[in-house]
OpenMM code with the backbone's topology and positions (N, CA, C; nanometers):
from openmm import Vec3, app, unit

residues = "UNK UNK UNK UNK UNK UNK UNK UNK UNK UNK UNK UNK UNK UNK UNK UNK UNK UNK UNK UNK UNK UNK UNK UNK UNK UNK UNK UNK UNK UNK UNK UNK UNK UNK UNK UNK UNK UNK UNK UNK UNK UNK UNK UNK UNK UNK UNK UNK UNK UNK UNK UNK UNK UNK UNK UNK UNK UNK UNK UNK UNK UNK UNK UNK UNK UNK UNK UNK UNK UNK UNK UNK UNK UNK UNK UNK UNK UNK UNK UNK UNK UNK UNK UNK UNK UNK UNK UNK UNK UNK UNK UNK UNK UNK UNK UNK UNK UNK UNK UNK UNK UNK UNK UNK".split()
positions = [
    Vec3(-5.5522, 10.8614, -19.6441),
    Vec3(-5.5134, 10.7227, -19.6271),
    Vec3(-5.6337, 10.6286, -19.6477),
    Vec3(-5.7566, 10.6755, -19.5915),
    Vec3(-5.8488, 10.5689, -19.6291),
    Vec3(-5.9080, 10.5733, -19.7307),
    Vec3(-5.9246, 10.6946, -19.8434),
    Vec3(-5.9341, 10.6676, -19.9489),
    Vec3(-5.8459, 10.5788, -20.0459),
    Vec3(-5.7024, 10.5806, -19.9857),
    Vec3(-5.6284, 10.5048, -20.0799),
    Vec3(-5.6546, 10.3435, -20.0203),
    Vec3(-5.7076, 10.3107, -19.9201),
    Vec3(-5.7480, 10.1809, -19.8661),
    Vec3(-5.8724, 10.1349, -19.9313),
    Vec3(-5.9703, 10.2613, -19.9360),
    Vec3(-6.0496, 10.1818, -20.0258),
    Vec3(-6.0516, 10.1424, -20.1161),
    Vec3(-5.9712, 10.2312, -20.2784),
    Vec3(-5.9600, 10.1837, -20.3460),
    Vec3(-5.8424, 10.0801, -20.3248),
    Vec3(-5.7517, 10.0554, -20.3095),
    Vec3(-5.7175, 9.9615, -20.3187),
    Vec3(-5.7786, 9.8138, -20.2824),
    Vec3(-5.8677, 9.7793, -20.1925),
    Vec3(-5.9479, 9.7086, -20.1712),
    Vec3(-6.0730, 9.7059, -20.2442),
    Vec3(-6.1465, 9.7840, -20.3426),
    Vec3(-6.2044, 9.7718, -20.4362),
    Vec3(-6.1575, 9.7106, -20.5539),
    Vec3(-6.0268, 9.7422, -20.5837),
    Vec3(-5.9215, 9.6965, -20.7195),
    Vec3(-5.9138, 9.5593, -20.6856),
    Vec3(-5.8758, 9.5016, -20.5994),
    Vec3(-5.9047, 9.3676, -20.4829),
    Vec3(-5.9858, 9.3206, -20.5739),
    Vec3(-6.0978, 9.3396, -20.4547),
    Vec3(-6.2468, 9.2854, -20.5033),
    Vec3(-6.2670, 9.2643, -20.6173),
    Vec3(-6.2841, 9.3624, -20.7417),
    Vec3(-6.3075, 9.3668, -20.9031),
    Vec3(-6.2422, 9.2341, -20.9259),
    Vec3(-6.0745, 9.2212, -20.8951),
    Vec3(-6.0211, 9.1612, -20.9765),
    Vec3(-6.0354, 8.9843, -20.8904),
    Vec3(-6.1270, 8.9557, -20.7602),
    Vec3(-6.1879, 8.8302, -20.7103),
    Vec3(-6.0659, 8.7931, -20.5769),
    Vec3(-5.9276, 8.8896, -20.5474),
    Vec3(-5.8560, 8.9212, -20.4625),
    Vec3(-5.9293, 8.9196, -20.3077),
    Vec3(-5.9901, 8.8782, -20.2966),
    Vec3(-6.0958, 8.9014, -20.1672),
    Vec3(-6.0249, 8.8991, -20.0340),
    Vec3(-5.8849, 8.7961, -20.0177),
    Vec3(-5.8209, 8.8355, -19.9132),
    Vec3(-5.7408, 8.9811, -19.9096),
    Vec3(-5.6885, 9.0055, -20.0539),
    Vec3(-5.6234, 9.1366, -20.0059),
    Vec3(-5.7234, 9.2521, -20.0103),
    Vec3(-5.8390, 9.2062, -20.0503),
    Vec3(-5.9333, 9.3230, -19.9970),
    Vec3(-5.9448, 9.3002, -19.9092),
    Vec3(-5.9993, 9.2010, -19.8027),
    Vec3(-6.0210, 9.1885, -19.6789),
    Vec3(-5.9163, 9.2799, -19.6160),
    Vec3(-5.7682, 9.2683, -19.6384),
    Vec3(-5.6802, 9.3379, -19.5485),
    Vec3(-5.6407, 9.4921, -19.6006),
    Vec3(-5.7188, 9.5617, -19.7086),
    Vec3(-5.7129, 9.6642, -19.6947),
    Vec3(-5.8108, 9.7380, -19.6395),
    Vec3(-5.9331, 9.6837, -19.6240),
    Vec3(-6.0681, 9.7096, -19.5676),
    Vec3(-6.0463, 9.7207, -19.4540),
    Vec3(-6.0257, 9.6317, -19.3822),
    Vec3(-5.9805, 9.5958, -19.2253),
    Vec3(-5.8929, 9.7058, -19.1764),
    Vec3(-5.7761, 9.6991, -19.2638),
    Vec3(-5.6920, 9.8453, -19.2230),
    Vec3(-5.7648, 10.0205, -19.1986),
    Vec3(-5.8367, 10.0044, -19.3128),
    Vec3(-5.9264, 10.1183, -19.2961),
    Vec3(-6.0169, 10.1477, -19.1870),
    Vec3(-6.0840, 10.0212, -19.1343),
    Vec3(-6.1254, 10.0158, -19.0449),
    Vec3(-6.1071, 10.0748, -18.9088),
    Vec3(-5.9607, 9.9947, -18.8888),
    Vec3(-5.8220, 10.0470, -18.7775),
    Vec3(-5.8314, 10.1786, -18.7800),
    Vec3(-5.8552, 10.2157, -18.8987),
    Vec3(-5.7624, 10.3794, -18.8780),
    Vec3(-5.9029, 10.4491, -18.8662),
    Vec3(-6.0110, 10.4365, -18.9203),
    Vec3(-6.1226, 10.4903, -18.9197),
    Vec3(-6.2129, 10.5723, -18.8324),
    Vec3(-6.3167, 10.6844, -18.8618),
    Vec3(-6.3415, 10.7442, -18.7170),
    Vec3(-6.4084, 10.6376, -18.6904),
    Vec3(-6.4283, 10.6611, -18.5266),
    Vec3(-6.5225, 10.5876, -18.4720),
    Vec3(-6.6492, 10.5550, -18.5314),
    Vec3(-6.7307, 10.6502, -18.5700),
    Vec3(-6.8637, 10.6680, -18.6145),
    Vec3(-6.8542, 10.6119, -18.7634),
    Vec3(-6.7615, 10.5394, -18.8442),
    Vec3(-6.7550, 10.4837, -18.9319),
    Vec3(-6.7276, 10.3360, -18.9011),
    Vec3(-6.6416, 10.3065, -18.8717),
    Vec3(-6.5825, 10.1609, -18.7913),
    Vec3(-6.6930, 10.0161, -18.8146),
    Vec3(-6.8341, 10.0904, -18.8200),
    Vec3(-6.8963, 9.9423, -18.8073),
    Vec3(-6.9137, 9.9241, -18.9823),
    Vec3(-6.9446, 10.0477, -19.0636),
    Vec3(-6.9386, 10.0276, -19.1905),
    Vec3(-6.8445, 9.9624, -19.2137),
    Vec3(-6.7462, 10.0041, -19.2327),
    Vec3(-6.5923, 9.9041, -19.2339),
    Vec3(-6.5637, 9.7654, -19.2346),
    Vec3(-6.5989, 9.7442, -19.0952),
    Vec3(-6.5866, 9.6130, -19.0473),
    Vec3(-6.7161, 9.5514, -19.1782),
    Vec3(-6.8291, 9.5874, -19.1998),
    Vec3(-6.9454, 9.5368, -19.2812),
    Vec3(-6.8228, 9.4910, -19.4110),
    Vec3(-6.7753, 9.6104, -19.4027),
    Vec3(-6.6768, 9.5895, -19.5817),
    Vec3(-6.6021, 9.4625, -19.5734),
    Vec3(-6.5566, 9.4986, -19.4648),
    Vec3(-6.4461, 9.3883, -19.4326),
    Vec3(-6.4428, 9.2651, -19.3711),
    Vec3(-6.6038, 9.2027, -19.3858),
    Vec3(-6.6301, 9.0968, -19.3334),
    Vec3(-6.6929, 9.0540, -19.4807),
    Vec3(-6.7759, 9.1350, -19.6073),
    Vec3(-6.7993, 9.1073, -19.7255),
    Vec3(-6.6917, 9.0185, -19.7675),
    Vec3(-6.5938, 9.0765, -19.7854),
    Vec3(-6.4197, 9.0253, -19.8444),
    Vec3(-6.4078, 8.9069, -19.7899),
    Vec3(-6.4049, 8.8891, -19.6705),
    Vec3(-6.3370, 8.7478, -19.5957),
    Vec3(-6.4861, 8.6667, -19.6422),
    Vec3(-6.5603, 8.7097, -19.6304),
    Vec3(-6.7352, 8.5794, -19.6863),
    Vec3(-6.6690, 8.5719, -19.8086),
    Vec3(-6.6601, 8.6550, -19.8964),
    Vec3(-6.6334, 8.5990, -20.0631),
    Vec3(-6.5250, 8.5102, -20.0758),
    Vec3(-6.3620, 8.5376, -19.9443),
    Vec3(-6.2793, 8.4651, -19.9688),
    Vec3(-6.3114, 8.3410, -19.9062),
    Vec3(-6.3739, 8.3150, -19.8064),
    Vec3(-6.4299, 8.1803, -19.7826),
    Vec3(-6.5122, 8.1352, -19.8797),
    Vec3(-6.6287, 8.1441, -19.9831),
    Vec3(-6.6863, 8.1105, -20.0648),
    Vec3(-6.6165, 8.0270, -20.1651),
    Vec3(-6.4963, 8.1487, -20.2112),
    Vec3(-6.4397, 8.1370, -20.3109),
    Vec3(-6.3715, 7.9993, -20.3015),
    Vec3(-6.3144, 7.9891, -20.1991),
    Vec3(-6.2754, 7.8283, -20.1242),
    Vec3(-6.3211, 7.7210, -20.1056),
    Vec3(-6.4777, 7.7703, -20.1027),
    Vec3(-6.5808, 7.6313, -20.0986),
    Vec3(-6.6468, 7.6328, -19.9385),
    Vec3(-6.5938, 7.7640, -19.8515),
    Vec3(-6.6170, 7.6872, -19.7008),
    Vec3(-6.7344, 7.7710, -19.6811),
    Vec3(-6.8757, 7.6977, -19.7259),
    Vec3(-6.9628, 7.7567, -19.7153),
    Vec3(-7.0595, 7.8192, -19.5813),
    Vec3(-7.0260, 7.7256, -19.4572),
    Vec3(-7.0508, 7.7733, -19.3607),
    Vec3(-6.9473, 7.9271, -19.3204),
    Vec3(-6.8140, 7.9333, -19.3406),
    Vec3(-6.7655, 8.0303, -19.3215),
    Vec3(-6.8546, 8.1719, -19.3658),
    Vec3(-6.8413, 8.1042, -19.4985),
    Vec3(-6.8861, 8.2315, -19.6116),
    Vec3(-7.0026, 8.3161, -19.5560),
    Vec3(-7.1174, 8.1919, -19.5027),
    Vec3(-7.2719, 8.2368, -19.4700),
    Vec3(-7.1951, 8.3067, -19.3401),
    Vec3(-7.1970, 8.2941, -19.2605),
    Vec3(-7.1453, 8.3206, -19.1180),
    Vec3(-7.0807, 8.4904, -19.1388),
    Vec3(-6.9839, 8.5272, -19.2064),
    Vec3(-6.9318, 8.6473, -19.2488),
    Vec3(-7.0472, 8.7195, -19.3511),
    Vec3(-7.0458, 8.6925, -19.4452),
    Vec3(-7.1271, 8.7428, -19.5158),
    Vec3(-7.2960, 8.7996, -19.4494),
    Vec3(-7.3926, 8.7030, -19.3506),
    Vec3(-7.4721, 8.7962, -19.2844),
    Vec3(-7.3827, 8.8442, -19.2147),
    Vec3(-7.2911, 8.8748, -19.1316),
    Vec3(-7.2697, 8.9804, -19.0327),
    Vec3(-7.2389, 9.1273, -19.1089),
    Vec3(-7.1934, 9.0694, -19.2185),
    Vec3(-7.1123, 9.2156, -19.3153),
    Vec3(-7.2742, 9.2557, -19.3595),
    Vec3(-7.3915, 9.1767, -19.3855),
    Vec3(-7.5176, 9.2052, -19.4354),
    Vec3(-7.5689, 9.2997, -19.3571),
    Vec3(-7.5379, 9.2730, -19.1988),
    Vec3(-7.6365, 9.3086, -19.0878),
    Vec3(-7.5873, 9.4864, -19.0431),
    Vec3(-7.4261, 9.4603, -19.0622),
    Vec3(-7.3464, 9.5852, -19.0791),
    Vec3(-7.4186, 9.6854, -19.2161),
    Vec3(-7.3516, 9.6755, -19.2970),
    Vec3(-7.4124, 9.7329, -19.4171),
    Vec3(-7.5561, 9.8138, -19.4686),
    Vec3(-7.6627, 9.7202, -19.3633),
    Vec3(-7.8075, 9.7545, -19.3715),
    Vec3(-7.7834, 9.9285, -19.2900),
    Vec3(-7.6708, 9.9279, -19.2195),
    Vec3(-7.6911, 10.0283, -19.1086),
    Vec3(-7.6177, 10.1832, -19.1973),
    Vec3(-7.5811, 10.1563, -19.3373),
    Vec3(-7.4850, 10.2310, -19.4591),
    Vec3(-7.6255, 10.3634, -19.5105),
    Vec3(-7.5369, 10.4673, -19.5531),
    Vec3(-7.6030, 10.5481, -19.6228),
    Vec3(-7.7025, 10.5050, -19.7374),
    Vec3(-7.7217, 10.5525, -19.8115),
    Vec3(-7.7605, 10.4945, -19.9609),
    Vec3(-7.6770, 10.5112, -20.0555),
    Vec3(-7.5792, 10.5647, -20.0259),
    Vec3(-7.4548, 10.5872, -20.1510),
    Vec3(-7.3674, 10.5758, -20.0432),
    Vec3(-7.2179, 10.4274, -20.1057),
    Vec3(-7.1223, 10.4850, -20.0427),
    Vec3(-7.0089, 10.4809, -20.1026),
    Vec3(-6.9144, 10.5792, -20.1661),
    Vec3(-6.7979, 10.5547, -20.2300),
    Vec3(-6.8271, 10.5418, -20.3878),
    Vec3(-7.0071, 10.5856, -20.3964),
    Vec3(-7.0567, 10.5357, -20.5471),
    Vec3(-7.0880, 10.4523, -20.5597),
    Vec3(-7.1335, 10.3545, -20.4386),
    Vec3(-7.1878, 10.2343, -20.4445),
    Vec3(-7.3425, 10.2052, -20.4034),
    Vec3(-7.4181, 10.2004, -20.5083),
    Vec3(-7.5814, 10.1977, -20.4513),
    Vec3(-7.6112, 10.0723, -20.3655),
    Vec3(-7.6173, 10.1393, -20.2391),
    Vec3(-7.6411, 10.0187, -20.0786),
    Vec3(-7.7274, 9.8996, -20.1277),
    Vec3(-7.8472, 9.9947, -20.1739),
    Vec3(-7.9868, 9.8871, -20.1756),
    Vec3(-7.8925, 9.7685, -20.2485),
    Vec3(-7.8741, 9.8079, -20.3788),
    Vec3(-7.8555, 9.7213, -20.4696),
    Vec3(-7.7941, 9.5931, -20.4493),
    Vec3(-7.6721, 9.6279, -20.3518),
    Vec3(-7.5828, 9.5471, -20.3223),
    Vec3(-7.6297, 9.4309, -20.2106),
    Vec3(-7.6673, 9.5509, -20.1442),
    Vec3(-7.7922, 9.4854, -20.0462),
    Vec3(-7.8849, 9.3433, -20.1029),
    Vec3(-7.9565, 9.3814, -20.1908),
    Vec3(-8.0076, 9.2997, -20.2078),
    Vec3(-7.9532, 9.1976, -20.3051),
    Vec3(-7.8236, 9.2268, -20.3470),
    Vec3(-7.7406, 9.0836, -20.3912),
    Vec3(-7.7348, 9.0283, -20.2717),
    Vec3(-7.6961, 9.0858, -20.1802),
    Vec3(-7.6074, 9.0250, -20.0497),
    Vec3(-7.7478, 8.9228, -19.9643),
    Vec3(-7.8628, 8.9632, -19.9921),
    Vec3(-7.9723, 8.9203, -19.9059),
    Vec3(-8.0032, 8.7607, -20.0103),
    Vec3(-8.0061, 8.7588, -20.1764),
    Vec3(-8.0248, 8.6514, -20.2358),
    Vec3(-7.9165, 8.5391, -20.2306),
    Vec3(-7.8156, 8.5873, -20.2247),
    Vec3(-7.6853, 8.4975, -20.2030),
    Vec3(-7.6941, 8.4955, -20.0620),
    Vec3(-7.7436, 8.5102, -19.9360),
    Vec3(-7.7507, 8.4307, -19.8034),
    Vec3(-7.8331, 8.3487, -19.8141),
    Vec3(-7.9923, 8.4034, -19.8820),
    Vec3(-8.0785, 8.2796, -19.8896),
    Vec3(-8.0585, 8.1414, -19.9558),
    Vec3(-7.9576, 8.2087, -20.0465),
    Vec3(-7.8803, 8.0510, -20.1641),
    Vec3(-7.8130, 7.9930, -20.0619),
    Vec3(-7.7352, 8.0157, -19.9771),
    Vec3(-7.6510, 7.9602, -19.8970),
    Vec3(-7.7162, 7.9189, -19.7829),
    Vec3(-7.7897, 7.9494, -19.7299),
    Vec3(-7.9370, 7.9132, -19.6760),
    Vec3(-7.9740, 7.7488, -19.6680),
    Vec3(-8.0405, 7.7956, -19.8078),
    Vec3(-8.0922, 7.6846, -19.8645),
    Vec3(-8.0326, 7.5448, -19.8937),
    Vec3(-7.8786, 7.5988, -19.9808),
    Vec3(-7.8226, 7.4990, -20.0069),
    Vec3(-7.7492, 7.4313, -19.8583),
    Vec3(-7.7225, 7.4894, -19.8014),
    Vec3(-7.6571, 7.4236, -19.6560),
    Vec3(-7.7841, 7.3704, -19.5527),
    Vec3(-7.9252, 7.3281, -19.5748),
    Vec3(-7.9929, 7.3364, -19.5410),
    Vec3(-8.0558, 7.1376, -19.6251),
    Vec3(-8.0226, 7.1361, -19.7731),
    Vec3(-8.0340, 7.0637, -19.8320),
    Vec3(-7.9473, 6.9276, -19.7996),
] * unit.nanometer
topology = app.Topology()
chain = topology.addChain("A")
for resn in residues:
    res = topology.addResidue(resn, chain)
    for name in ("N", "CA", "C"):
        topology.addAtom(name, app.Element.getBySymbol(name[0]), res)
């Protein structure tokens, strides 16, 4: 089941769907072991930052997006085929943009 949650919430994401990734992420979450749960929630707070972004509500966005940052840092180095750092460090330049610009 949570493989089919992830991808489906990846297919989401790709295609800029960020709420229905948010709610397949989230689901996964629910069902998830314990000892996974905070990764999850990281996923599933990414989704809801992009779908606030995507909206314009940039305080939202920043607000979700570090918490899913702060989650995430705590991720393997591979997850699902996804290189952490990498993403990571999208996720760290796009807070400082949002940073900055809400700051301006």
């Amino acid at each position: 089941m949570i493989d089919e949650l992830w991808e489906r919430g990846r297919l989401c994401f790709l295609e800029g769907a960020f709420y229905e990734a948010h709610e397949a992420w989230e689901e996964a979450w629910r069902s998830a072991p314990e000892a996974e749960r905070e990764l999850w929630k990281g996923w599933t707070q990414l989704a809801a930052g992009c779908h606030h972004l995507k909206k314009g509500n940039l305080r939202g966005a920043y607000t979700l997006l570090r918490r899913s940052y702060e989650r995430l840092l705590l991720s393997p180095a591979h997850f699902r085929g996804i290189r952490m750092q990498a993403l990571l460090a999208d996720l760290k330049e796009l807070l400082q943009y949002l940073d900055a610009f809400q700051r301006a």
